[in-house]
N, C-alpha and C positions, 0 to 999 in steps of 0.2 A: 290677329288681334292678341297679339302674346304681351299686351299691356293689360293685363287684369289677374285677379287674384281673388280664391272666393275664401274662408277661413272662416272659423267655429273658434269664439274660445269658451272654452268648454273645465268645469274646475268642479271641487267641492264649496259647498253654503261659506259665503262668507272667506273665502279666499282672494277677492279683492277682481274679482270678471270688469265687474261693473264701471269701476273706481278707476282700472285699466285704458278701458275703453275712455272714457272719459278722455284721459289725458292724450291718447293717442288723437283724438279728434281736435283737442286746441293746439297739439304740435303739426298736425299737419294741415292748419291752416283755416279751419272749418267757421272757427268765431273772426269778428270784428276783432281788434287788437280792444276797442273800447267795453265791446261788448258783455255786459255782466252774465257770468255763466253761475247755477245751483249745481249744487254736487250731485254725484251718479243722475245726471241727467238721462240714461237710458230708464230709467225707474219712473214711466209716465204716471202710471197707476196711484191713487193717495195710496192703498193696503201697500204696493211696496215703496213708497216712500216711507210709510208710517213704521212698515217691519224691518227695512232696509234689507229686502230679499226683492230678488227677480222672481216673477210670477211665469210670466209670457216671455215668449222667445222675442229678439227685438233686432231686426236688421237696420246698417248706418252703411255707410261706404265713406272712404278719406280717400286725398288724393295724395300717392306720396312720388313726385317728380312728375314725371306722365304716366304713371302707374296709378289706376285704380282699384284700389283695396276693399272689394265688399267683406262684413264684417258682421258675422251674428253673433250676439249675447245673449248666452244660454241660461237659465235659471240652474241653481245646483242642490237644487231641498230632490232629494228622493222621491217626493210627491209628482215632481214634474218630469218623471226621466221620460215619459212620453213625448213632451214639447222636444229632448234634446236625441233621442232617435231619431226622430223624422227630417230635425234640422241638418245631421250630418249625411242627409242626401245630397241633403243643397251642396256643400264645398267641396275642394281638391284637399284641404288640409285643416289641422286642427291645432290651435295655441293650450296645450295645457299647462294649468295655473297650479303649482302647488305652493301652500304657504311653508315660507321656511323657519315656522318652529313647531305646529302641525306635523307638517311631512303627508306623505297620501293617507285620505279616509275612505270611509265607505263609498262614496259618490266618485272621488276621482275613481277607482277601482270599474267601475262600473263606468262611467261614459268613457274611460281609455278603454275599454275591452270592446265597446261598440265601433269604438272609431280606428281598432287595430282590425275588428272583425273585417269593414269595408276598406280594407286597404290603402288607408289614411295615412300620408307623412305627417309627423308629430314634430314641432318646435316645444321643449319642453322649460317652460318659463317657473324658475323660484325666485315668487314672491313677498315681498313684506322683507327682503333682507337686513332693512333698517331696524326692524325689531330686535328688544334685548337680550328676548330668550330666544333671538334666533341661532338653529342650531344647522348652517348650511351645507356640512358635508357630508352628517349624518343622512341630510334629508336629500342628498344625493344619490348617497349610497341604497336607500328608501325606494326610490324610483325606479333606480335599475333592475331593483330586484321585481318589483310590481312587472317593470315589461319582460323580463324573463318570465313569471310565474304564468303571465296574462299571453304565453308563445307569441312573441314577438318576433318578425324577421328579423334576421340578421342588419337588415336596412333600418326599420325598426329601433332597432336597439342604439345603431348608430346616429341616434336624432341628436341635433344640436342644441346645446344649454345654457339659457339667457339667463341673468343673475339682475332681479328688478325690482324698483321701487317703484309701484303704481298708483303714491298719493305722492311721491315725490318728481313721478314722471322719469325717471331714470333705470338704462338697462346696461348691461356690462358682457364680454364675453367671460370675465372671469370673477368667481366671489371674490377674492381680493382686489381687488381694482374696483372703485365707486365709479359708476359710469352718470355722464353730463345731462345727455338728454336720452329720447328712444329710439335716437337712429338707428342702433347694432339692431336693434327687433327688426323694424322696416326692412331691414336688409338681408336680414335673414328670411322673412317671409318673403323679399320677391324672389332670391336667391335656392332657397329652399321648395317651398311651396308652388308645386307647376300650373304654369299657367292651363284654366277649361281646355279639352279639346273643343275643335271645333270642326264644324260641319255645317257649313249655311247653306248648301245646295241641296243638300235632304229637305226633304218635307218637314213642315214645322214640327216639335214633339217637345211638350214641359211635363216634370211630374207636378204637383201641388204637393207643397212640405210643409206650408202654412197659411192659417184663413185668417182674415180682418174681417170686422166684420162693421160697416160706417149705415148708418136710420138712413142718409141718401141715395146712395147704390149699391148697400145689402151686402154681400157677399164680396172679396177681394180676395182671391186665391194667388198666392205667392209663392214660388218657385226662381229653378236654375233650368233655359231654355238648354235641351237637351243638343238639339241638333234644327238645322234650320233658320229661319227669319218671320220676327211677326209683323202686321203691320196692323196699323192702327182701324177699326171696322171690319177687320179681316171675318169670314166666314170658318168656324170651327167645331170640333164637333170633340166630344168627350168621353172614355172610356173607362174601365175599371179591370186592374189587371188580377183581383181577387171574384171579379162578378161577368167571366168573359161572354156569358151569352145575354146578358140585358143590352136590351137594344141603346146604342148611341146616341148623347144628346146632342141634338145639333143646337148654336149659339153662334154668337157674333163677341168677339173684341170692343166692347164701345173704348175704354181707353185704356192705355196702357202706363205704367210710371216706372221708372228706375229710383234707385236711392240713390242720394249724393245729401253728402251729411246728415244731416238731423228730417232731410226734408225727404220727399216724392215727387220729383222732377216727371212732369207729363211730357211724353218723347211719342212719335208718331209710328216708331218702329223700331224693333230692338234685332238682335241677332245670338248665335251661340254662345253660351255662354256664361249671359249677363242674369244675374238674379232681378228680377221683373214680378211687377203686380199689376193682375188685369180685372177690371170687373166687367159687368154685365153680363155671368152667366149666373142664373138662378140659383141652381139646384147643386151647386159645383161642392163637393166636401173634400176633405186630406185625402192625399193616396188615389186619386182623381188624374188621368192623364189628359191634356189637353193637344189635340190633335189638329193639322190641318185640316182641311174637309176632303174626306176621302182617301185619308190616309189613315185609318183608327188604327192604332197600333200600342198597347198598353203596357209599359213600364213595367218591374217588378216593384215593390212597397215592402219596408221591413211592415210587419205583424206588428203592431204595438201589444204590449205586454197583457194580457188579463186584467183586471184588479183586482185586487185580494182585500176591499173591506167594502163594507155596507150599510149603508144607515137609512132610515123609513123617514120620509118628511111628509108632515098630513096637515088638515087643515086644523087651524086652532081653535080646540074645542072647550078649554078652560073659562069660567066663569071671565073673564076680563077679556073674553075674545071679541076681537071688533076695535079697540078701545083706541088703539095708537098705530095700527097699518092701516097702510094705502089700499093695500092687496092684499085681500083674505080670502079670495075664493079656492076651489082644487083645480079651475081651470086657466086660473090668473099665476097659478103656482105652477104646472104643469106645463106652459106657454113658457116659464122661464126658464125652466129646467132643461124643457127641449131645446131653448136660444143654446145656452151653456152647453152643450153636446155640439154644436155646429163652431165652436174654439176648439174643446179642450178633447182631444183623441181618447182618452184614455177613462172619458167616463161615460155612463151606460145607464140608461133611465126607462125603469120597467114600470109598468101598472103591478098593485097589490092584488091578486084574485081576490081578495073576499071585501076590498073595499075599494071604493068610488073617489076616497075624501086621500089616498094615500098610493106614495110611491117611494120606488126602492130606489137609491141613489149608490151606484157601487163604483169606487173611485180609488186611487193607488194609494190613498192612504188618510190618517188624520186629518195631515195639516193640508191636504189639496180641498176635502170635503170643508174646515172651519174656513179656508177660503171663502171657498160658494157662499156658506153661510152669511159669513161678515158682508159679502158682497150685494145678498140678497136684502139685506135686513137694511144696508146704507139706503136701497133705492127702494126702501120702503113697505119691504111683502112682510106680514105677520104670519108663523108658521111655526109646527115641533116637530121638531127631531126623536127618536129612537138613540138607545147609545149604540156606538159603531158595534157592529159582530163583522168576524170574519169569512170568508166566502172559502169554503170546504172543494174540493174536486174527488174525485174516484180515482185514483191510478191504479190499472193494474188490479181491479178490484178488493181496494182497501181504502180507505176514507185519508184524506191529506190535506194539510193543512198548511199555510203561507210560512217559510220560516225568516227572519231577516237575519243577516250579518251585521254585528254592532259593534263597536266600536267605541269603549271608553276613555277618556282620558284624566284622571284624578290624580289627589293628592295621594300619596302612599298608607299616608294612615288612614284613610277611607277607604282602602281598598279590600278588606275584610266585608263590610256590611255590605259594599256593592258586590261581591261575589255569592254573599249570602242570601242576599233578595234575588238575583237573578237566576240562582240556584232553582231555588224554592220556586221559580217562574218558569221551570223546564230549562234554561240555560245550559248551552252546551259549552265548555269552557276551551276555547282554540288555545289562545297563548298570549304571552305577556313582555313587553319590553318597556325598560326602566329608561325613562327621558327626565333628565336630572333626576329635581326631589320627587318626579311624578312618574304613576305609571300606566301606561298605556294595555287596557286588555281588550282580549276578541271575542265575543263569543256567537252562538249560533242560539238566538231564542226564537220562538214561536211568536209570529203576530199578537196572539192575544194576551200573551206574557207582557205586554209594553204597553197595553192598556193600562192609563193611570200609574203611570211608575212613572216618567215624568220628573213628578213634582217631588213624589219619596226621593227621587235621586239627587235634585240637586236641597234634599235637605237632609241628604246621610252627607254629600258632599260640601257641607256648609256653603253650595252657594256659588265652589269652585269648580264643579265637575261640567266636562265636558261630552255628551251624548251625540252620536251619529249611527243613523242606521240605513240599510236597503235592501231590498227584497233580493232574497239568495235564491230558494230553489222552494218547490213543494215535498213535504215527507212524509211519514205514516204519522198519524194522529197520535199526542202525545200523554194523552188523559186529561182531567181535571184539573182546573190550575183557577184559586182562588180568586176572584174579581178586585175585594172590596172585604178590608176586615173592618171597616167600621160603617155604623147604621148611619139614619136619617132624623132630624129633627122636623116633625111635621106639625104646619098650626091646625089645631081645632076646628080653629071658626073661621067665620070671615069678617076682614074690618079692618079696621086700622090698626097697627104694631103700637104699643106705647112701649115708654121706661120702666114700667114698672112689670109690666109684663115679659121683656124680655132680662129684664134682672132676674126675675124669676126664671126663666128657661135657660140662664147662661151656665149655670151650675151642671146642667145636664148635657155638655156639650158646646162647643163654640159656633156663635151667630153667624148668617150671611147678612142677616139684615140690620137696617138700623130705626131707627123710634121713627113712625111718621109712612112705613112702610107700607101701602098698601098690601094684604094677603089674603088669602082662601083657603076653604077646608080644602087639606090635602096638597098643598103647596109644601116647599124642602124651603125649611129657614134655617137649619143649620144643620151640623155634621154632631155625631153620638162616637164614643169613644169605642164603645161595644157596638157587639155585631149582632144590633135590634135595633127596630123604628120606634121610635119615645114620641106620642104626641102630646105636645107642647100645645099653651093657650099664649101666646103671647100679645093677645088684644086685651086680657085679662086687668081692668081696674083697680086700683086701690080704695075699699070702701071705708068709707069715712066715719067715724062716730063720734059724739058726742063728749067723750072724755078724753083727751090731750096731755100726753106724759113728755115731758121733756127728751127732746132727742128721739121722737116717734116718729119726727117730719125730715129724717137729717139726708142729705142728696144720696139718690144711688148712682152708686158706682158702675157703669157698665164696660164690658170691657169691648175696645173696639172692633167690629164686627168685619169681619174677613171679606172683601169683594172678590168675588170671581170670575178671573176673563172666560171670555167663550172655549178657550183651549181645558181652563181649568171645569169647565161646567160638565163639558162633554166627557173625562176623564172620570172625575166624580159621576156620574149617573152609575147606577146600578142598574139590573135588569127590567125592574118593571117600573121603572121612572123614564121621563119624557123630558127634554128642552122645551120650554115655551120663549119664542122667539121673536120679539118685536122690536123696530125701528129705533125704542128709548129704554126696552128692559130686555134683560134674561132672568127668566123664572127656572126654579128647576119644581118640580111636583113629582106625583106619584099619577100610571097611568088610569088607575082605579080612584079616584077623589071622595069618595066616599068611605069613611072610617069603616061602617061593619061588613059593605061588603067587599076592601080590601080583607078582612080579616077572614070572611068567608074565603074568598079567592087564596089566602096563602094557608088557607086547614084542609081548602080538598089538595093542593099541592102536593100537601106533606103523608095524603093519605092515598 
């Protein structure tokens, strides 16, 4: 069967994976000529249609002549390098995307260095060539250097280089020449990229490199059938190449599907090779070998990485809890969390010792966790968060800490205050290369140095700065390193926000809320310039009297009140403040709600 082809394309956030894929699918035949297609159709999910990021890995097959193209699209946020480890089990080869006026970031860096690790032929596609600040031979020159640095074979090194527009559908063997449609790719993938071996007379053997998960039949474990033939009902049984003495699950096949295009063709029997989904075993997770019966024999499974952050999610215990979720208990919370662990490889869900109502959520980063969050909160569960802290290790008997590799790209005359906040954040300064008016720096900062810098960056970068990071290595602990140099604006009382009340508290700080707000003692209504908590009355009335001076009634002025997305909330928190987290708000508060004995709580601290 040397008519098939399995492939990964595999890029940095926002380098055009998706937009790619797309187009490959209407050129090889997939839609109706009539039929109306939405863009980055591989983006099922609303969060990544809404983000325009790939969340989930997402397999499709095309057909290109009598060649079958299976075809995973990988997410590229650093968050998810778990989904794109395990996906490059599944293929023989990998398309990597670089944008050509980008050039390689953090992320490419890291999934080529996976996919050179397993011995992966690389088709090396720059795209976006149509862009104006594309800069195509620098960012050639870019790449080479990346697979030398990342020991590349000598084969390696020799990959072949597509030149593509993947909102225009067109790919070229050369930057200078505009190419018509994507044939040269197709051809270079069947050309390049070797077809599965195979082996159909061995005994069945799949790894599992990824789970579905359908309320119908539960679990759908997705793989590349290693060797062998399966058939549909087949008797099977299950192994674990990291757990070799727990006993084997025996299961059955109830069906099996192949992808062909956008769909899950139900086929009665597949053979070597072929990327396949079966369901009907229970209990089946990643990294899971599925075995003929009587043949257990367990695969090896990359390790997926650690996590290195963590955040406490409990049950919502703020004066307004109950009000607007579905789901507020710790066992309807709990039940979700554990769902979420049976997707996503790379997150780990502990019980809190000293509480019943609370659990620890540790996941590879931010944006994986305000995921969950956003996800949890659309389907209804009311809940608070903790702000992220990082997750420490011993090596070598010294305490260590997450560092990532980052990756700026700004205007030149921002490039002072971005070296100076990052400094001040432990920053270790790599090197610098000037791309036109702009300049690209590297450095090596500590996880918790990127806490809430975010935001200060793109407003030292007025707005143009571009930020990439990913987890480098773990180091010796680097001291101290500031959270948060500005306080909290907290209300009084509870009740309702008026205008006159927070005209009064604006002076002291800029508003989150605005007049009509419902709030509670001890709730965050705004940010304090100083590094102290100021409570504000902002339910606080205008009392009336009796004598009436002209211009005593004249409109207040408020100034409009800052919203905070969920990325911004969780940044903003300080140490002993809490997300409060429901269906139709984000609150942020203080974990202590009561004024005196927050104040007790921060005088034994200090003593």
């Amino acid at each position: 069967m040397d008519k098939l082809r399995n492939v990964a394309i595999i890029a940095h956030v926002d380098h055009g994976k998706t937009t790619l894929v797309d187009e490959m699918l209407k050129q090889s035949g997939v839609y109706r000529e009539n039929q109306e297609v939405q863009d980055r159709v591989m983006d099922s999910g609303d969060l990544e249609r809404e983000r325009g990021i790939t969340i989930m890995a997402k397999n499709t097959a095309v057909w290109y002549g009598d060649t079958k193209i299976n075809i995973v699209d990988t997410p590229g946020h650093a968050d998810f390098g778990g989904e794109v480890e395990r996906i490059l089990k599944m293929v023989n080869g990998v398309i990597l995307l670089v944008d050509a006026a980008e050039g390689p970031m953090p992320q490419t860096r890291f999934v080529l260095s996976r996919a050179l690790e397993l011995g992966h032929r690389v088709i090396v596609v720059v795209n976006k060539i149509d862009r104006p600040d594309q800069r195509i031979h620098e960012v050639i020159d870019e790449v080479l250097e990346l697979l030398i640095d990342l020991d590349a074979t000598d084969e390696q090194l020799d990959s072949p280089m597509l030149f593509c527009s993947g909102r225009n559908g067109t790919a070229s063997y050369s930057p200078d020449v505009p190419g018509t449609d994507l044939k040269p790719l197709f051809e270079t993938i069947l050309d390049y990229i070797p077809a599965p071996e195979m082996d159909e007379d061995a005994p069945f053997q799949m790894l599992v490199s990824s789970i579905d998960y359908n309320d119908y039949v539960g679990r759908i474990a997705i793989g590349r059938i290693e060797r062998g033939v399966i058939r549909q009902n087949q008797e099977i049984e299950v192994c674990n190449y990291h757990d070799p003495d727990a006993p084997t699950m025996k299961a059955k096949a109830v069906s099996l599907f192949q992808f062909d295009g956008l769909s899950r063709v139900p086929v009665t029997e597949a053979g070597a090779g072929n990327i396949i989904a079966i369901s009907g075993i229970g209990e089946i997770t990643i990294g899971d070998t599925i075995c003929a019966r009587g043949a257990a024999e367990p695969l090896p499974f990359v390790k997926i990485g650690a996590p290195t952050l963590e955040m406490t999610f409990s049950v919502n215990d703020s004066p307004f809890a109950g009000r607007e979720g579905k789901f507020v208990t710790s066992r309807q919370i709990r039940d979700r969390l554990m769902r979420e662990t049976l997707k996503d490889v790379s997150l780990r869900v502990s019980d809190v010792p000293s509480s019943t109502d609370s659990f620890n959520v540790a996941g590879r980063g931010e944006m994986s966790l305000s995921i969950l969050i956003e996800t949890m909160r659309r389907e209804g569960y009311e809940f608070q968060v903790s702000p992220p802290r990082v997750l420490y290790q011993e090596i070598d008997g010294k305490k260590c800490e997450p560092v990532e590799r980052v990756v700026v790209d700004v205007p030149s005359d921002c490039m002072g205050s971005v070296m100076e906040k990052l400094g001040a954040r432990k920053g270790e300064f790599l090197e610098m290369t000037p791309v036109g008016n702009r300049m690209k720096l590297q450095f090596l900062v500590p996880s918790r140095g990127l806490f809430g810098y975010r935001n200060e960056f793109l407003t030292d970068t007025k707005g143009e700065g571009i930020l990439a990071s990913v987890f480098e290595r773990y180091e010796p602990y680097k001291g101290e390193i500031a959270r948060r140099n500005t306080g909290s604006l907290i209300a009084f009382e509870t009740g309702e926000a008026v205008a006159y009340g927070i005209w009064n508290a604006q002076e002291r700080g800029a508003m989150f809320i605005t007049p009509g707000t419902k709030v509670y003692a001890g709730m965050v209504v705004g940010v304090c310039p100083k590094q102290e908590d100021v409570p504000v009355n902002v339910c606080r009335t205008k009392h009336l009297t009796n004598t009436r001076a002209s211009g005593s009634d004249e409109a207040l002025r408020l100034v409009p009140a800052r919203i905070l997305s969920l990325e911004q909330c969780l940044e903003f928190l300080a140490d002993d403040e809490l997300l409060e987290v429901t269906p139709k708000s984000l609150r942020l508060r203080k974990s202590i709600l009561d004024h005196s004995q927050r104040m007790k709580a921060v005088m034994r601290a200090k003593s």
